[in-house]
SEDRENLUM-499981 format. One record per residue (C-alpha): residue in three letters; x negated, y negated, z negated; residue number from 0. Coordinates in steps of 0.5 Angstrom, whole numbers, m for minus. Each point is the difference from the previous one (the first is absolute). Example, Ala and Ser with C-alpha at 12.3 -4.5 7.8 and 13.67 -1.06 7.14 Angstrom:
r = Ala, X = m25, Y = 9, Z = m16, k = 0
r = Ser, X = m2, Y = m7, Z = 2, k = 1
//
This chain:
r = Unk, X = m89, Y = m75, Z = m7, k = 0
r = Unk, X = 0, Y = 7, Z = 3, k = 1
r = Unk, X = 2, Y = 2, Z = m6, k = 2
r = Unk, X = 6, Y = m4, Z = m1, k = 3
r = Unk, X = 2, Y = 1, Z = 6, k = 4
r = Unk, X = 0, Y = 8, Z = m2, k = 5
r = Unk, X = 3, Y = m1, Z = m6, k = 6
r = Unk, X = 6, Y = m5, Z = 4, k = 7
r = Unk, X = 1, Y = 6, Z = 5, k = 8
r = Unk, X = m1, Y = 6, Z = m5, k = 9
r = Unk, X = 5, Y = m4, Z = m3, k = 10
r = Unk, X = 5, Y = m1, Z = 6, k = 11
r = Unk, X = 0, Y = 7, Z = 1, k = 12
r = Unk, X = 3, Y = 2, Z = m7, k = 13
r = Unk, X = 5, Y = m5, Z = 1, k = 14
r = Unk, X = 2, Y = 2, Z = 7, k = 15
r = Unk, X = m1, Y = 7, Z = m4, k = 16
r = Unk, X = 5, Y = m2, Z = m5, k = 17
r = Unk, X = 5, Y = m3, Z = 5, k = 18
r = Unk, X = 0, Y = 6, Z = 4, k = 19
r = Unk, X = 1, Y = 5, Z = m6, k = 20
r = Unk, X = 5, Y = m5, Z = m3, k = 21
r = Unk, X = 4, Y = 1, Z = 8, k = 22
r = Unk, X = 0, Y = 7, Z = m1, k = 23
r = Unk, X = 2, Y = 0, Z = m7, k = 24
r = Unk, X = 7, Y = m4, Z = 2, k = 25
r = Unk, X = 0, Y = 4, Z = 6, k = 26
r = Unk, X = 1, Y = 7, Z = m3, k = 27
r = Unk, X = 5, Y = m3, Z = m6, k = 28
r = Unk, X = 4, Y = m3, Z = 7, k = 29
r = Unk, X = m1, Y = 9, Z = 2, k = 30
r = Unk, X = 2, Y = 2, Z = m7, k = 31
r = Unk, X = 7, Y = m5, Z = 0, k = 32
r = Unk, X = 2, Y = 2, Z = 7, k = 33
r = Unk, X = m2, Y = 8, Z = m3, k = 34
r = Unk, X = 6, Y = m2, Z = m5, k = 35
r = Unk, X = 5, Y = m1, Z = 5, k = 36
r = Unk, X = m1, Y = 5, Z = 5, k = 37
r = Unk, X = m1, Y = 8, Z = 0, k = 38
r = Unk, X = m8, Y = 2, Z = 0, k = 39
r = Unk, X = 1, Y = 4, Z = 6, k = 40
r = Unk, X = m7, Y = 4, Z = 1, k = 41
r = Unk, X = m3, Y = 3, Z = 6, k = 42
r = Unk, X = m1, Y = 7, Z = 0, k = 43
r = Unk, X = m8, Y = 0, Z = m2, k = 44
r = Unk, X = 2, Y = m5, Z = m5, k = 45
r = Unk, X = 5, Y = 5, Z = m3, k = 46
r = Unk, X = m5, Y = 5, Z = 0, k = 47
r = Unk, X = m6, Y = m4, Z = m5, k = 48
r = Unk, X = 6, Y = m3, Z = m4, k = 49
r = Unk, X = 2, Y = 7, Z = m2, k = 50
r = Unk, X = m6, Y = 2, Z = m2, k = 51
r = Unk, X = m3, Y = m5, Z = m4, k = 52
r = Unk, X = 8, Y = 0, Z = m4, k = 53
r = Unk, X = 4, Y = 5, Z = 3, k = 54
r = Unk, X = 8, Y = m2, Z = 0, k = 55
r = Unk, X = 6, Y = 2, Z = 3, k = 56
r = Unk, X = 1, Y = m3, Z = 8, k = 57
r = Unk, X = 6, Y = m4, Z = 4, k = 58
r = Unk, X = m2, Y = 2, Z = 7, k = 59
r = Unk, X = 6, Y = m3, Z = 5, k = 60
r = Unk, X = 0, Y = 3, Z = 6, k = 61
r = Unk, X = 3, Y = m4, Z = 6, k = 62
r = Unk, X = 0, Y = m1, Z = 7, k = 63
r = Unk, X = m1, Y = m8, Z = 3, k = 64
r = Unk, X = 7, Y = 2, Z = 4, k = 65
r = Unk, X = 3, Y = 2, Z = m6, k = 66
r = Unk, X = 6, Y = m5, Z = m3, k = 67
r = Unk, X = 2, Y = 3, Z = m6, k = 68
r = Unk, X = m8, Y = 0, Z = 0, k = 69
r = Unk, X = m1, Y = m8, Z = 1, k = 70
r = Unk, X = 7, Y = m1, Z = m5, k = 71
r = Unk, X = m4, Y = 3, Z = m6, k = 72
r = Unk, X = m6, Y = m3, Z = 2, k = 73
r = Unk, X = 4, Y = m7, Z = m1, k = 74
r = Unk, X = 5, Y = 1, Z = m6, k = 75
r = Unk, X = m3, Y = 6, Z = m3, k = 76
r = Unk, X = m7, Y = m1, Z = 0, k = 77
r = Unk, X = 0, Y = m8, Z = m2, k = 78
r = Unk, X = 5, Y = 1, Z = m6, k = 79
r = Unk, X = m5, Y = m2, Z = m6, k = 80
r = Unk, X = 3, Y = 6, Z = m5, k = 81
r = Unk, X = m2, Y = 5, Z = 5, k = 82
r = Unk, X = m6, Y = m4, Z = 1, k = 83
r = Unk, X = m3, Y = 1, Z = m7, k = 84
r = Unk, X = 2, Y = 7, Z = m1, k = 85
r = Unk, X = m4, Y = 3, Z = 7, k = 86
r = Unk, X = m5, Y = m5, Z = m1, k = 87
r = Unk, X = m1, Y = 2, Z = m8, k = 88
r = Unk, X = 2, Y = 8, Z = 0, k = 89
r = Unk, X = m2, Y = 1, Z = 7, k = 90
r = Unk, X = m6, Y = m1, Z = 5, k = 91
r = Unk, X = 5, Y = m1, Z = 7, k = 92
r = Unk, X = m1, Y = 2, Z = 6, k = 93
r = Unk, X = 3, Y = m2, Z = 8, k = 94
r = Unk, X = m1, Y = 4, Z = 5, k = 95
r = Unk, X = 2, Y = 0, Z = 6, k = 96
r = Unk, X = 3, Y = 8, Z = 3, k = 97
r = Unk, X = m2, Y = m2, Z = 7, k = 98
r = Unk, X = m7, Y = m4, Z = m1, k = 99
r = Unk, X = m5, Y = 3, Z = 5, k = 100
r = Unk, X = m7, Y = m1, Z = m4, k = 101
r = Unk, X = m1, Y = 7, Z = m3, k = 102
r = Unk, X = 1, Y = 0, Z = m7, k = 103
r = Unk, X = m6, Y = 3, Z = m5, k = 104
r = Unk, X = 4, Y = 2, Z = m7, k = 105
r = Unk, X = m2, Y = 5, Z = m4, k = 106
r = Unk, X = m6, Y = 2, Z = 4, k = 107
r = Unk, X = 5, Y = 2, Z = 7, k = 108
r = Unk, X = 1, Y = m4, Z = 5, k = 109
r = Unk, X = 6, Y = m1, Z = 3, k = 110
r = Unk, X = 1, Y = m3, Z = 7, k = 111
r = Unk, X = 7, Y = 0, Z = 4, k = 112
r = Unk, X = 3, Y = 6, Z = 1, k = 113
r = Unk, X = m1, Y = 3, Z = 8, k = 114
r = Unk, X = 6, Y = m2, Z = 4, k = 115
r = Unk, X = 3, Y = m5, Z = m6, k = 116
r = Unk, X = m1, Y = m7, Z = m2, k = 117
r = Unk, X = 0, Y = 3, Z = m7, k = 118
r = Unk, X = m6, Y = 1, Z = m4, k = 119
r = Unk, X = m1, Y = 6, Z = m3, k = 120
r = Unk, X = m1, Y = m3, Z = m7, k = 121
r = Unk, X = 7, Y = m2, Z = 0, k = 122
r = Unk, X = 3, Y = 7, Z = 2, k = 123
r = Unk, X = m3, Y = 3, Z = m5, k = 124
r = Unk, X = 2, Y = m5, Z = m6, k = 125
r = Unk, X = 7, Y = 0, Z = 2, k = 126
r = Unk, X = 0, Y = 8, Z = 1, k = 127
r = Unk, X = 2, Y = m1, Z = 8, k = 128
r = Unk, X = 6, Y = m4, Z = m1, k = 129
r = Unk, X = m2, Y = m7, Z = 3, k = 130
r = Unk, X = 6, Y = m5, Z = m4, k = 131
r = Unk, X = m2, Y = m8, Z = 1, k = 132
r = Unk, X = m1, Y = m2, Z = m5, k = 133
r = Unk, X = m3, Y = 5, Z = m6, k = 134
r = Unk, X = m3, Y = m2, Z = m5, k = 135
r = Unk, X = m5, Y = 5, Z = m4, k = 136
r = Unk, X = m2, Y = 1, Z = m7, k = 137
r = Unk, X = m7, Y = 4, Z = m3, k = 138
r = Unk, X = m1, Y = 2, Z = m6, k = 139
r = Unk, X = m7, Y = m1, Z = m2, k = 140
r = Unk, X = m6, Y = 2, Z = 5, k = 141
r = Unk, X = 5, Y = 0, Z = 5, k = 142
r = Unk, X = 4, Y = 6, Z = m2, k = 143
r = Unk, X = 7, Y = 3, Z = 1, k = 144
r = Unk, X = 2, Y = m6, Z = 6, k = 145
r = Unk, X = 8, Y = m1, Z = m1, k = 146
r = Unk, X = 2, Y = m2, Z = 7, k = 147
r = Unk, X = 7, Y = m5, Z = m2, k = 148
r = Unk, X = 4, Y = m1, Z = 7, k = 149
r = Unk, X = 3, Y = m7, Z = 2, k = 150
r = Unk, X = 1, Y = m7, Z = m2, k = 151
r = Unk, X = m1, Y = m2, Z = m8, k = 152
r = Unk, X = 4, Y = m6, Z = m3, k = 153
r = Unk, X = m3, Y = m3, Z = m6, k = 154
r = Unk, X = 4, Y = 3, Z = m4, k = 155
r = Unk, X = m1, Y = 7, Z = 3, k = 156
r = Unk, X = m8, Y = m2, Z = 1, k = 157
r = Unk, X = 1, Y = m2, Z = m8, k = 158
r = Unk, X = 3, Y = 8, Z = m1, k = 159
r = Unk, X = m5, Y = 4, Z = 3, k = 160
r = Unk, X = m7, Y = m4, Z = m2, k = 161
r = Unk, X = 2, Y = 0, Z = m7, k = 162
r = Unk, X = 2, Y = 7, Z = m1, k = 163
r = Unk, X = m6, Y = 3, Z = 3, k = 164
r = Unk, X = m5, Y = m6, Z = m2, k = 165
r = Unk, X = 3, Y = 2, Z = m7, k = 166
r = Unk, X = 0, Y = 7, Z = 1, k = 167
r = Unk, X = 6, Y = 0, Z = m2, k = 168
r = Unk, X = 1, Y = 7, Z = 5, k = 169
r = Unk, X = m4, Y = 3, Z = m4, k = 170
r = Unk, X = 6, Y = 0, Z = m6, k = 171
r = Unk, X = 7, Y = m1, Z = 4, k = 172
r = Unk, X = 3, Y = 2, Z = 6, k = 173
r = Unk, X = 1, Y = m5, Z = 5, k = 174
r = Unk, X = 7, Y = 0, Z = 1, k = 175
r = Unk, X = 0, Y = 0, Z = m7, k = 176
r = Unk, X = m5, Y = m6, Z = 1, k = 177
r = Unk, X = 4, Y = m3, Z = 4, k = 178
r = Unk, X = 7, Y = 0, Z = m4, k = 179
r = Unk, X = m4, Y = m4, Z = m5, k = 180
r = Unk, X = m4, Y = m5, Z = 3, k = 181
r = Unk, X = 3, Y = m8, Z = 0, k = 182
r = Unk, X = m4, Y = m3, Z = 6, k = 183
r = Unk, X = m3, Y = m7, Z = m4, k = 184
r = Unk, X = m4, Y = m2, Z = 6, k = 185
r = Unk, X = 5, Y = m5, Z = 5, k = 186
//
């Protein structure tokens, strides 16, 4: 009897077991399916890891909670399912909040609040001291040459700017020449 009662409950075991696994298996399909209908913002530490093992460019969108134009393109920009794709498919992104008072590890510095401001030292330095809500930065690979990009992107301007250097198209051609050519596909 002892041994049934072993096997009956080495048995329920590997059934809760299934079960359980079966429940985190739907759950990570539930993460990849909301994965494809929002940007896949990581932290500064993830971004870090992730670039690492695959080095790739970056989307960093720097922001303040009290930023309309902030909140605008969080909204309409940020949910478009186009842009979504391309930043989530050629891209790691990143939010990042100018005036957040946790310090900051990144690229082996800590960046804290600059003294006497409500701006962390990171964000100016990225936007060369000039502080515009929002801007959006690129890097190239390995955090390279950051090009600070000052104000508000529609969609179509978002599509614009991620497709010429997501393409390294600014190797090539001018932007300005770029920008005469380019037919916004994105609405």
């Amino acid at each position: 009897m002892k041994k049934w009662s072993l096997v009956l409950s080495c048995s329920l075991l590997m059934l809760c077991i299934g079960i359980s696994t079966g429940f985190a298996k739907s759950g990570n399909a539930d993460k990849k399916e909301v994965s494809n209908k929002e940007i896949q913002w990581l932290s500064f530490d993830e971004l870090q890891v992730a670039m690492k093992k695959n080095p790739k460019k970056v989307f960093m969108d720097v922001y303040t909670d009290w930023c309309g134009w902030c909140k605008k393109m969080e909204k309409s920009t940020f949910t478009n399912p186009d842009v979504i794709k391309y930043i989530n498919e050629h891209y790691y992104a990143i939010r990042f909040n100018a005036e957040q008072k946790e310090p900051i590890r990144f690229m082996g510095k800590t960046y804290e609040l600059k003294p006497g401001s409500n701006t962390n030292e990171l964000a100016i330095e990225l936007l060369h001291g000039q502080m515009s809500y929002p801007t959006t930065v690129i890097f190239e690979e390995n955090f390279l040459n950051p090009q600070p990009i000052p104000g508000y992107l529609d969609v179509p301007n978002c599509e614009m700017i991620v497709k010429y250097l997501g393409e390294n198209l600014y190797r090539t051609k001018g932007f300005a020449d770029y920008q005469k050519e380019f037919k916004a596909t994105w609405h």
